[in-house]
NULUMLUM-166455 format. One line per 4 residues: number of its first residue (from 1); their letters; for each residue x, y, z of C-alpha. Coordinates in Angstrom, 1 decimal. Layout:
! NULUMLUM-166455
NUM	A	X:Y:Z | ...
END
This chain:
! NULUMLUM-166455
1	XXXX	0.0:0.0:0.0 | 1.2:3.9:-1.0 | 2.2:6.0:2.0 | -0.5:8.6:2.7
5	XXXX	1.1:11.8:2.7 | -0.2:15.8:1.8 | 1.1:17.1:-1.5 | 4.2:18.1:-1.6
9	XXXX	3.7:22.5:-1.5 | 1.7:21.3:1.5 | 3.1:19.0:3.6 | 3.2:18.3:7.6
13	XXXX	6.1:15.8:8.3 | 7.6:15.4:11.7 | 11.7:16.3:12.5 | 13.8:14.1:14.6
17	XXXX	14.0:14.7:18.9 | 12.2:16.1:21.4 | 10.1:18.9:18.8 | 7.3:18.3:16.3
21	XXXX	8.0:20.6:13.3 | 4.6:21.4:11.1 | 5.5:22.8:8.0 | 2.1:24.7:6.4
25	XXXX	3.1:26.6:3.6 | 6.3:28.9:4.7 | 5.3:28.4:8.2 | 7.1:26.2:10.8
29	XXXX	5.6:25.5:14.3 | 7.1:23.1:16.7 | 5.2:21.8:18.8 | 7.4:19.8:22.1
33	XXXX	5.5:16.9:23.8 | 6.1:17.7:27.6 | 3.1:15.5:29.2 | 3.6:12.4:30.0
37	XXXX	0.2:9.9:29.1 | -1.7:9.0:32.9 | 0.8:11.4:34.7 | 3.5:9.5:34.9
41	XXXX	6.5:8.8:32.1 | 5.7:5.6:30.5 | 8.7:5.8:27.7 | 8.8:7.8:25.1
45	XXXX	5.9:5.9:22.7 | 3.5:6.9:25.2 | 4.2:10.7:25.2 | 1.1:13.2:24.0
49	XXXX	1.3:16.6:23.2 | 0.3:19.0:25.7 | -3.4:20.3:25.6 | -1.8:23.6:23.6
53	XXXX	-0.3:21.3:21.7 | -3.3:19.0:20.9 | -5.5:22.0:20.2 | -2.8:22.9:17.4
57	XXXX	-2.5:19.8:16.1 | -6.4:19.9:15.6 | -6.4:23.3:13.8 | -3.7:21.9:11.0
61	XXXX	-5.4:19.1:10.2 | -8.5:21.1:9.8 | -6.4:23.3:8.3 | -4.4:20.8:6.0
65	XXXX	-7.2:18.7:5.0 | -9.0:20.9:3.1 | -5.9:22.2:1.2 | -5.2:18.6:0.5
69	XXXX	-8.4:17.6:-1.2 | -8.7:21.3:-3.0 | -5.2:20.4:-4.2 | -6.1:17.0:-5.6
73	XXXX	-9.6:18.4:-7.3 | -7.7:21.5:-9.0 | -5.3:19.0:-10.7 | -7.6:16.1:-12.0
77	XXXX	-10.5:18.8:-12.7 | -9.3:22.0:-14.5 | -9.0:24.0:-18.0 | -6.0:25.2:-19.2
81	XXXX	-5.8:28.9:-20.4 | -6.1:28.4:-23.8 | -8.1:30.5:-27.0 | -11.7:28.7:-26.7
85	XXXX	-11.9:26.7:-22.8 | -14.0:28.0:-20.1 | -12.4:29.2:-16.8 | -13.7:26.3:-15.1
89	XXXX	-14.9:22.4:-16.6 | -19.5:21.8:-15.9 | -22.1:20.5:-17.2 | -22.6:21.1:-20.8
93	XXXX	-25.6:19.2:-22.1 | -25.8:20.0:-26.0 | -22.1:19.2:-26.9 | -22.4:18.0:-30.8
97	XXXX	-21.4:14.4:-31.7 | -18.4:13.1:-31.0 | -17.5:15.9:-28.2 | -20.5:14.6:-26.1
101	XXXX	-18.6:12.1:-23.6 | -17.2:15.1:-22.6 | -20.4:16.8:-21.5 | -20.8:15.9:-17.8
105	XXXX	-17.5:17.6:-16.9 | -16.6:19.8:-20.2 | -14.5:22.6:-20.8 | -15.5:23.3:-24.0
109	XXXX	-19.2:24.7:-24.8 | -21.4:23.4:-27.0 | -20.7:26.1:-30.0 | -16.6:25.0:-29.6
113	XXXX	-18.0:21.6:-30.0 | -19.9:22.0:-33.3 | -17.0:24.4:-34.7 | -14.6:21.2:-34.3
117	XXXX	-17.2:18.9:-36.7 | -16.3:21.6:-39.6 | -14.2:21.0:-42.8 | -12.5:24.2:-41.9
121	XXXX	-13.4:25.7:-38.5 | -13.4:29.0:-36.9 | -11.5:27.6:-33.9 | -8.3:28.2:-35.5
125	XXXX	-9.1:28.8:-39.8 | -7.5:25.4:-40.0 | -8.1:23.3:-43.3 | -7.2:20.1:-43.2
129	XXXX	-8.1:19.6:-46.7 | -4.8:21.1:-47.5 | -3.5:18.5:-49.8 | -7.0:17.3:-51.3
133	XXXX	-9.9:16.1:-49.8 | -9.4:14.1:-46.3 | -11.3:10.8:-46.0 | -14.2:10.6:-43.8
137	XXXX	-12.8:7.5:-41.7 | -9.4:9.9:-41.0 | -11.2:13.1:-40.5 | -12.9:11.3:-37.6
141	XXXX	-9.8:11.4:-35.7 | -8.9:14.7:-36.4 | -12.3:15.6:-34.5 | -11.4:13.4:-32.0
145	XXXX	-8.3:14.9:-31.8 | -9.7:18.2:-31.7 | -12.8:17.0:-28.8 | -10.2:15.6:-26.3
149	XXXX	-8.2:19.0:-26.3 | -10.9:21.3:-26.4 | -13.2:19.4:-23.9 | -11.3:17.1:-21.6
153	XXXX	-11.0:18.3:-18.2 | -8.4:15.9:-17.1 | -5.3:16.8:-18.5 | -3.9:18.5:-15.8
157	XXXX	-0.7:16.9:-15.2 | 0.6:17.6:-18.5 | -0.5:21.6:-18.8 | 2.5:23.5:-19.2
161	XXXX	2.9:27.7:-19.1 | 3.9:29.1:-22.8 | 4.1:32.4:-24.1 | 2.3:32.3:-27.0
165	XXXX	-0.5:35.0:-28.3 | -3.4:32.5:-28.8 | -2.8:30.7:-25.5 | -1.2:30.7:-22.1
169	XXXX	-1.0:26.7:-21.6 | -0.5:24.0:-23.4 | -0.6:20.3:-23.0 | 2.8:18.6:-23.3
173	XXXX	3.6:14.5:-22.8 | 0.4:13.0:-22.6 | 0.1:9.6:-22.6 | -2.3:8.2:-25.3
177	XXXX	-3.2:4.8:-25.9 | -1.4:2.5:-28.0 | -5.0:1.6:-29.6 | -5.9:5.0:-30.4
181	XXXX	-2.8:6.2:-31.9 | -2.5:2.9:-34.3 | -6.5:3.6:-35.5 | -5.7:6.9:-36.4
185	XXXX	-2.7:5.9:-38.0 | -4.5:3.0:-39.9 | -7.1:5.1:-41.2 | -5.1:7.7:-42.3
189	XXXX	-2.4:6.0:-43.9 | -3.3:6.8:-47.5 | -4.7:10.4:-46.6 | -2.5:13.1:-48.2
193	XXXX	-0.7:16.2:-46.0 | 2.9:18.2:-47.1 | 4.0:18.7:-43.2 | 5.1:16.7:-40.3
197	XXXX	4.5:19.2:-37.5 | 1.1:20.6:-37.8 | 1.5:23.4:-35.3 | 4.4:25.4:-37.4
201	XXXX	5.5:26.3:-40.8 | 2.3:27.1:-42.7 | 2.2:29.8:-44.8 | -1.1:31.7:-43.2
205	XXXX	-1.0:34.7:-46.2 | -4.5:34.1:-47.4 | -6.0:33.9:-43.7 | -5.8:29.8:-43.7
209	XXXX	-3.4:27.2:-43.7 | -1.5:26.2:-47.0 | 1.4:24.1:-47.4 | 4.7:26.5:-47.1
213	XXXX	6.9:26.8:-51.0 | 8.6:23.8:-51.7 | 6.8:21.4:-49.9 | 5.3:18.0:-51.2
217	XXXX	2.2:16.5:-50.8 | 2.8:12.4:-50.0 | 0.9:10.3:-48.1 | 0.7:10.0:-44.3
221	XXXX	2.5:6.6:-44.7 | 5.3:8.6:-45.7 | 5.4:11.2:-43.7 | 4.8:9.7:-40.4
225	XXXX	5.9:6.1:-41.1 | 4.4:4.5:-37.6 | 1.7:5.3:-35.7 | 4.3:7.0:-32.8
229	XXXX	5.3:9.3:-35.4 | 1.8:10.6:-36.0 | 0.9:10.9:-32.6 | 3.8:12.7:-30.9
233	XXXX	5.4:14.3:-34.6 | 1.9:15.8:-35.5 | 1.7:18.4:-32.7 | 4.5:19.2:-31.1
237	XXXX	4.9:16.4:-28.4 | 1.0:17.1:-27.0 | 1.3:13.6:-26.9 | 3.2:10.2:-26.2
241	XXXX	2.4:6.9:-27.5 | 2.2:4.7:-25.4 | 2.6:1.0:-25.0 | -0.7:0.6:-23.0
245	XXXX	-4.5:-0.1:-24.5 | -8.0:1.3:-23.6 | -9.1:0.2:-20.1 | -5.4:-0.1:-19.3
249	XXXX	-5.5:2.8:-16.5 | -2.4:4.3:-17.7 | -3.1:5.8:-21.0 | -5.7:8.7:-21.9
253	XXXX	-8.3:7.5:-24.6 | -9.5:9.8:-27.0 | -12.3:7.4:-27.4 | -15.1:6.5:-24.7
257	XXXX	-18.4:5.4:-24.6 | -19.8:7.8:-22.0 | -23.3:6.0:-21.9 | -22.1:2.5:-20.8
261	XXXX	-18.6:3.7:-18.4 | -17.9:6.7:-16.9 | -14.8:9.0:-17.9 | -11.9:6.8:-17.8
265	XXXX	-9.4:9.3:-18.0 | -10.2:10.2:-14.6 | -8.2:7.5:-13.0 | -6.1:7.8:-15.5
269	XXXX	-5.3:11.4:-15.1 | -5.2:10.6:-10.9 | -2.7:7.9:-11.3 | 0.1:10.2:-13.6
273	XXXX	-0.7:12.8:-10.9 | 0.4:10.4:-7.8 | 3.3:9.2:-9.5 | 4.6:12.7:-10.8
277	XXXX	4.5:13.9:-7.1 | 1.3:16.9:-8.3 | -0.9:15.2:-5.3 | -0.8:12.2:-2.9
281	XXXX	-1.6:8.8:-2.8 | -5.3:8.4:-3.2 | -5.4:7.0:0.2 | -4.9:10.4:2.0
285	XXXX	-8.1:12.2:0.9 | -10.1:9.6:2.8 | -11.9:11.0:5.7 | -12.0:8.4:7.3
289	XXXX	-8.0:8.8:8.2 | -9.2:11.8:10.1 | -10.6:9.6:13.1 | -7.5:7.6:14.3
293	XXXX	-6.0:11.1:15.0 | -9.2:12.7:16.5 | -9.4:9.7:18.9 | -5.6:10.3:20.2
297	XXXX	-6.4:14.2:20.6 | -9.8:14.2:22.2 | -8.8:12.6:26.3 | -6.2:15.9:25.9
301	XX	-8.6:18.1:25.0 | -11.4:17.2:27.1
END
């Protein structure tokens, strides 16, 4: 089993001798155990905190509790500040087609949704008919593609600050499934596109993008021979292909069935967040931890 411990910025650890240190924030308290339990010293395992003491100990948990769980909800339910996401993921009940798992917890809106269903949408004047047509069974993906950034509230571990003058965050490293990745890859293999990196390099002069002078139209075969190319190549790094498959626990899926299972890039998004040291063990926001401590304090404070 995972230690139970507060996140990191806010942690309360013990030092070594006679003192208890309490770290909240950038402010230490020590707190020295001078009463001996029943009156009398019965070794140092049976030593309690003075009622001052107690009654300190009490106000940091109450304290450090709440700071705990606020931490652990920012980072597995949160926007980043991008162009088109809301301030804050809810309930958005008309999102169009394939955006809709999103639409318990969403940070697009329901507009931003229909917008990524376009041939060449307002989100961003981006056509991805820029070498010919694109097939319907590639496109899909795209949309997909376009529904998990726009929508997903649980990509928080892999936001990351950039100075850019359409956003302020960006998502960087995420883990996508091995499935989705190959699918995309599969049914866009013969599509046709003249760049790699789909984020740079276009030539934007007639307010859309075109393929930059000198460039070649070949087939998404050729320019991203496996499916790890696509998926990490095509925007920067966003994501990371993975060796993990849907219901794995350890990959975010693009694709979900919202009607039969609930988001499953919840856990996924908790799990990354645990073991990249954002929030502790899931263990720690039970509770039900609470009342082992509340026991030891209350004869003291009585």
């Amino acid at each position: 089993m995972e230690s139970c411990q507060a996140p990191v910025p806010r942690r309360v650890g013990l030092s070594s001798g006679t003192s208890r240190w309490f770290v909240l924030g950038s402010q230490e308290l020590a707190v020295s155990p001078t009463r001996a339990y029943g009156g009398r010293e019965r070794g140092r395992a049976l030593r309690l905190p003075t009622e001052d003491s107690a009654r300190t100990m009490l106000e940091l948990l109450v304290l450090v509790f709440p700071l705990t769980l606020a931490a652990e909800k920012d980072i597995l339910n949160i926007c980043m500040d991008a162009k088109h996401h809301k301030t804050q993921p809810g309930y958005e009940g008309d999102l169009y087609k394939q955006c809709a798992p999103w639409k318990e917890s969403a940070c697009c809106t329901a507009n931003v949704s229909t917008e990524a269903h376009k041939e060449q949408s307002n989100l961003y004047n981006f056509d991805w008919n820029h070498c010919g047509t694109m097939s319907e069974k590639c496109k899909r993906h795209f949309i997909q593609d376009t529904c998990l950034y726009e929508c997903s509230p649980n990509l928080g571990p892999w936001i990351q600050q950039v100075d850019q003058s359409w956003r302020k965050e960006r998502i960087l490293h995420v883990p996508i499934c091995k499935t989705d990745c190959v699918d995309w890859w599969n049914d866009c293999q013969n599509d046709i596109t003249c760049k790699s990196n789909w984020h740079y390099g276009w030539d934007w002069s007639s307010g859309i993008n075109t393929c930059p002078e000198n460039s070649k139209c070949r087939t998404f075969a050729k320019v991203f021979p496996t499916p790890k190319d696509l998926c990490e190549k095509l925007w920067s790094n966003s994501y990371t292909y993975t060796s993990y498959d849907r219901g794995s626990g350890r990959c975010i899926s693009m694709w979900f069935d919202a009607s039969t299972n609930p988001n499953p890039n919840t856990e996924v998004a908790r799990y990354y967040a645990v073991q990249m040291g954002l929030i502790s063990s899931s263990c720690s926001c039970s509770p039900g931890l609470l009342l082992p401590l509340l026991l030891l304090l209350a004869p003291i404070l009585s």
